[in-house]
N, C-alpha and C positions, 0 to 999 in steps of 0.2 A: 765268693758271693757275699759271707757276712762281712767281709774286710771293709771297715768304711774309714776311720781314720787311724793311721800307724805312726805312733806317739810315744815319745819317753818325756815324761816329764821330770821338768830339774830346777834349780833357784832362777837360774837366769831365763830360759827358755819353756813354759809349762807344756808347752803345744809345739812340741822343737821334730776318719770312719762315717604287617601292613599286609596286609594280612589276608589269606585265602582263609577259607574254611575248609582246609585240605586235614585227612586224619595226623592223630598227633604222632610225629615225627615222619612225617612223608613230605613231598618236594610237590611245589602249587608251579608247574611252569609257567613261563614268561611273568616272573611276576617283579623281578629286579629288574634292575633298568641295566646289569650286566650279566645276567644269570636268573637263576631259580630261586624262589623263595623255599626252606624250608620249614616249617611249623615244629616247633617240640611243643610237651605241654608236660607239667609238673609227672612226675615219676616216671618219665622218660629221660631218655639217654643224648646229651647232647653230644659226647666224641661218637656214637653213632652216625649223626645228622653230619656232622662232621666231616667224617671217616666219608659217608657216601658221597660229601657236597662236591659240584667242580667248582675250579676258580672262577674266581666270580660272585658266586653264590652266596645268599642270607640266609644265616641262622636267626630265626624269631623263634623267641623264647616269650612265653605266656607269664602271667603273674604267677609267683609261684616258687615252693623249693629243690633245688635239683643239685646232685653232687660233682663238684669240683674238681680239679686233677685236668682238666681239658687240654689237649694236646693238640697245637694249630699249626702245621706247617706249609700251610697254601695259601694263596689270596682270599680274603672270605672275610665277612661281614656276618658279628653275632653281635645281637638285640636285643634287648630285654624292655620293661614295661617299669624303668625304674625303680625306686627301694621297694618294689613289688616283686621284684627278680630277683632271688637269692642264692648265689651258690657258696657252699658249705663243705668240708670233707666230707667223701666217702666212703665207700667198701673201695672200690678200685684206685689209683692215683696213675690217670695215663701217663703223667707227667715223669712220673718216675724211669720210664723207657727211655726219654730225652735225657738223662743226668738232669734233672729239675724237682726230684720230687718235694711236696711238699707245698706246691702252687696253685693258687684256685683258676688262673687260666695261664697258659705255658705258652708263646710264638717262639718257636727254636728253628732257626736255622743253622748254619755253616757258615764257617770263614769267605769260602770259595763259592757261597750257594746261600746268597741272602735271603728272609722272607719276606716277601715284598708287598704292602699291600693289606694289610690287616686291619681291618678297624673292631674294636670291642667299646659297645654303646650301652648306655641307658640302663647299668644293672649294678648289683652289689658282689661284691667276692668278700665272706665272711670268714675270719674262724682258722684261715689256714695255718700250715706251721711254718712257712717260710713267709711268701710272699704272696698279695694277691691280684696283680697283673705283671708277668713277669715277661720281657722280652731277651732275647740272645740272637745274635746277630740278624738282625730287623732292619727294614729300610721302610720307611711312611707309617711305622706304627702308629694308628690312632688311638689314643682312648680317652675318650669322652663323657661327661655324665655318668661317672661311676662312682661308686660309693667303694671302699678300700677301707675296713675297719677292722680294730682286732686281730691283724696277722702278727703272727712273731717274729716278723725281719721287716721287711719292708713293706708298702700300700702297691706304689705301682712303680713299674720299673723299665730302663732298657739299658742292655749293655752289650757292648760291640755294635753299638747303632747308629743309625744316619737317618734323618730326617724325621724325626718323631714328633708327635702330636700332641702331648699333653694337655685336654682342656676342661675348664669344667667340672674339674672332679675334687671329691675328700676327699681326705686322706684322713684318718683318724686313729687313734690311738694303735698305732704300730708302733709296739713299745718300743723296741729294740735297736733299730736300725733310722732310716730316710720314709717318710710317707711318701717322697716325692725322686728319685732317684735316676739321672742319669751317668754315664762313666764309662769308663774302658776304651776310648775311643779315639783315637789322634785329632780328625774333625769331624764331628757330627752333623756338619753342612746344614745348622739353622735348626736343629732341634728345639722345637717351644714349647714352653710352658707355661700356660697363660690362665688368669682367674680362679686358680684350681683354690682350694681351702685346706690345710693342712694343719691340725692340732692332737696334741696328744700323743706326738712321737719325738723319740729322739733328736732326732735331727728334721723338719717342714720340709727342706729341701735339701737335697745334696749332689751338686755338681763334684767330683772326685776323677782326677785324670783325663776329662776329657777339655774340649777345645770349640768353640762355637757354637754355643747353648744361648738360647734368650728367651730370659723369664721375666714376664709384667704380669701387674695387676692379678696376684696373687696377697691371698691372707692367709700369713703363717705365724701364728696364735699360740699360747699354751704348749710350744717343745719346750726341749731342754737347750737348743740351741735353735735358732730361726732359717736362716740361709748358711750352706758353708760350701765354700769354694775351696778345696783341697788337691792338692800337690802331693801325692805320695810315696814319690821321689821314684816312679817308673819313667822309662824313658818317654821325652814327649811332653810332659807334667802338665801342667792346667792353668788356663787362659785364653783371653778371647770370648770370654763370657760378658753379657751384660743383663745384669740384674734393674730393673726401672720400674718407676707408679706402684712398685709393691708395699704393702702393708705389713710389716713387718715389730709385734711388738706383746710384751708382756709374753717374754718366751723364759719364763721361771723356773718351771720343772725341774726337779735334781736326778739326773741320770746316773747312776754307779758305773763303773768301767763295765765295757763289757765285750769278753776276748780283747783285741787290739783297740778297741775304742774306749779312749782314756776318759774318767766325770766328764759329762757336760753339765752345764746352767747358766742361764742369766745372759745369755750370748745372743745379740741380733741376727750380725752380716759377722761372721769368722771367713777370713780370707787365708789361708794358710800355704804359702808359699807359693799360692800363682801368681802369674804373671799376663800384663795387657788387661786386664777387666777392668770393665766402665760400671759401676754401681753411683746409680743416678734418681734424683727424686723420689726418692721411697721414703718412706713415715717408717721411722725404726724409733719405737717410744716404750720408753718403761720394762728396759730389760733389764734386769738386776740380779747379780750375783758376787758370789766372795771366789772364783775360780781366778787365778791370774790374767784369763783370757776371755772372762768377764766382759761385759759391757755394753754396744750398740753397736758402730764398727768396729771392727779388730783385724789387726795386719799383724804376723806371726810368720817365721822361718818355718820349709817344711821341716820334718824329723830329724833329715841328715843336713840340715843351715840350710836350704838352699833360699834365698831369701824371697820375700813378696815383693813385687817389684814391676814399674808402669805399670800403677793401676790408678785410674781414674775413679777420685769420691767425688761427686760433684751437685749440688743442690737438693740434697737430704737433708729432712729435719729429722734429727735428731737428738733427741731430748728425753730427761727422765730415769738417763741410763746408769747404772752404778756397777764397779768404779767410777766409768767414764762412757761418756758418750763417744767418742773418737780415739781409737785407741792405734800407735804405730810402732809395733814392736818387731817390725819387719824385717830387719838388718841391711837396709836398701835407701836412699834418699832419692828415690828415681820416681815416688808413689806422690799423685800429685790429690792436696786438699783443695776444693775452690767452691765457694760458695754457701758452704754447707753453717746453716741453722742450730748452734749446738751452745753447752753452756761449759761442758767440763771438756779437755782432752790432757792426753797424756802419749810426748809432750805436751807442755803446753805450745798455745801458738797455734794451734788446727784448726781452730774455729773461726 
């Protein structure tokens, strides 16, 4: 789970990680348009409301603070009332029963036994130790309108997933890890991620090992690295991604190694040993650092060579970036430059 980028670094290769007024936490019937509405209200129990709800079924959650740990294994829909809505650790961690502890809401399913159907709306998950929306083998995960700030891994997450929803949401200062995080997946069949805001973690976004992700109109600000697209030389490795319209810039922050995830700083777009991805029209401005892997775009071998390679840079500006604005350290001549806006590359000749 913490594994994000698996890296040795060396001279040549540095990067070679709605409402009833039903009592609080009772079910208001016919009030979904698929199910039961249920009401929590602050110092009540939402894997209660949970636990009782059938598929289908809303969890509305009132303004307010309630503990985290939430364990979702059914189709269901939980609400909240915006950064009005806080969940926070607890005394309990249901999450901990799923191998997840540590999460302020957990959707776990099975390899063989997806969960399908989950939307988590309109709230904050604060404070946790791992991660604060975390999914495991998930198909339509929603989440929307969330606020992800201050966990110790990751903001929001899915892995071994298909068709996830990412919209709408911060991602803030998770130190550690991705604010933005999806992986582990051969094809994720159109997984989005779109307008979300991402500052003050490690890495904004992190596509790692999977294949069919599309991320726009996103602003990812103030990491230590902005986008990375990572191959970490499992079978399958990673591409088929397209990155577009995002804002990508003044990504400074100095990250120290941490476990397998080698410094980051100053890094836009790091592409790192995938393959097939289209990164198009994004504003990647004023990234600046002294890392070898430095710079605005970057094309980098995974860990064991395996090179970057067919991948589409195509009408980005890109400017401001030090080293380099354009950088192809790839070990591949198959990675096409076209159009792109830029003042410095390395080679030269990309601009």
């Amino acid at each position: 789970m913490r594994r994000t980028l698996a890296a040795s670094l060396g001279t040549a290769v540095a990067l070679a990680g709605l409402a009833s007024f039903a009592p609080a936490g009772h079910a208001a019937d016919g009030g979904g348009k698929d199910g039961r509405i249920h009401i929590v209200r602050p110092g009540h129990s939402i894997q209660k409301a949970v636990d009782r709800a059938r598929p289908g079924d809303v969890i509305r959650l009132k303004a307010g603070a309630y503990e985290g740990g939430v364990l979702v294994r059914k189709p269901l829909t939980i609400v909240g009332e915006g950064d009005r809505t806080v969940l926070h650790p607890g005394r309990k961690d249901h999450c901990a029963k799923a191998g997840a502890a540590g999460m302020g809401i957990c959707v776990v399913g099975h390899r063989k036994h997806l969960v399908r159907d989950v939307s988590i709306l309109n709230l904050t998950v604060r404070g946790f130790k791992e991660t604060g929306v975390y999914g495991l083998y998930t198909d339509r995960l929603t989440v929307e309108h969330v606020l992800a700030a201050r966990n110790g891994e990751y903001g929001i997450t899915e892995f071994h997933s298909t068709r996830g929803r990412f919209v709408r949401n911060r991602a803030v200062d998770n130190a550690a890890d991705a604010g933005l995080y999806v992986g582990d997946i051969e094809n994720a069949h159109g997984t989005v991620v779109a307008y979300n805001h991402a500052s003050g973690n490690a890495l904004g976004l992190l596509v790692r090992h999977a294949r069919h992700v599309y991320a726009w109109g996103n602003d990812l600000v103030g990491n230590c690295t902005g986008a990375a697209l990572v191959n970490d030389d499992q079978k399958g490795g990673q591409g088929d991604t397209k990155l577009w319209r995002n804002r990508i810039w003044k990504n400074n922050r100095s990250c120290a190694q941490h476990e397998d995830v080698p410094p980051l700083g100053g890094t836009g777009v790091l592409v790192f040993g995938g393959d097939h991805n289209t990164i198009e029209r994004n504003a990647v401005l004023d990234n600046r650092g002294t890392l070898p892997y430095s710079g605005g775009i970057v094309l980098f071998p995974s860990p064991k060579g395996q090179p970057a390679r067919h991948n589409l840079i195509k009408q980005n500006l890109v400017k401001g970036n030090a080293p380099f604005d354009l950088v192809d350290r790839s070990g591949s001549r198959t990675n096409r430059f076209i159009d792109n806006k830029c003042r410095t590359s390395n080679p030269r000749g990309l601009c």
